[in-house]
N, C-alpha and C positions, 0 to 999 in steps of 0.2 A: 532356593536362594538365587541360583541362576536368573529365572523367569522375570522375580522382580528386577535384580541388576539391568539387565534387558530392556526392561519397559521404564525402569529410570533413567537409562542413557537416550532412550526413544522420545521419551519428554521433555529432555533434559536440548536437544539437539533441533526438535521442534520450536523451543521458545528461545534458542539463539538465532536459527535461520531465518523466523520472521521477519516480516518489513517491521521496521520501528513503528512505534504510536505515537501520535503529533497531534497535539491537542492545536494547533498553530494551523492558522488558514491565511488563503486569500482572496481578501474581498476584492470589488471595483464599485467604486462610489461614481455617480453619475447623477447630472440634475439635468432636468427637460428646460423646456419654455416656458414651462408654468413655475418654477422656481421646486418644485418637488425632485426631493435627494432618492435615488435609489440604489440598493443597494444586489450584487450578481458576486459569482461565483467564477462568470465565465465571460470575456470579452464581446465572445459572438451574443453575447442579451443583451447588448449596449447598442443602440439606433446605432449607426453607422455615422450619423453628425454630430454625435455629442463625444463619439469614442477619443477626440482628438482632448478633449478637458476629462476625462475620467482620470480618475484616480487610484493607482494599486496603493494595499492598507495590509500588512499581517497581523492579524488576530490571533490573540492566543486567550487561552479559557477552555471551559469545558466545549465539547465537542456539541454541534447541532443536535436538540435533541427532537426525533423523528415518533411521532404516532401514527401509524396510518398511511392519507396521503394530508396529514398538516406536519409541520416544522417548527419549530420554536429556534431563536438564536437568541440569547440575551447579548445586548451590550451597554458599555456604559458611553454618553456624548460627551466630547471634551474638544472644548472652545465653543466657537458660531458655528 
């Protein structure tokens, strides 16, 4: 009875000390010369001339889903 008490306090200790889970991200929207939106994860992938109009966005939904080396992110457009 010991052993399991044990190993349920070991579990139990594990899933509080975790980092939390955050279905929430953040994007950076940026458009070129050619009027094409794109979308990064991280500043430094933004040209260095267009960083000054980029845009931070938090996202929330399910989490990037990963195969491989492809990626899938769904999202919905809202507005222009």
């Amino acid at each position: 009875m010991n052993r399991r008490r044990g190993i349920f306090f070991i579990l139990l200790a594990a899933a509080l000390l975790r980092p939390p889970f955050s279905h929430a991200a953040e994007m950076i929207r940026w458009v070129d010369d050619q009027g094409v939106v794109h979308f990064t994860d991280a500043i430094q992938n933004v040209p260095e001339k267009f960083r000054s109009k980029a845009t931070r966005t938090k996202t929330a939904g399910p989490a990037p889903r990963v195969d491989g080396d492809k990626a899938s992110i769904m999202f919905q457009k809202r507005g222009e």
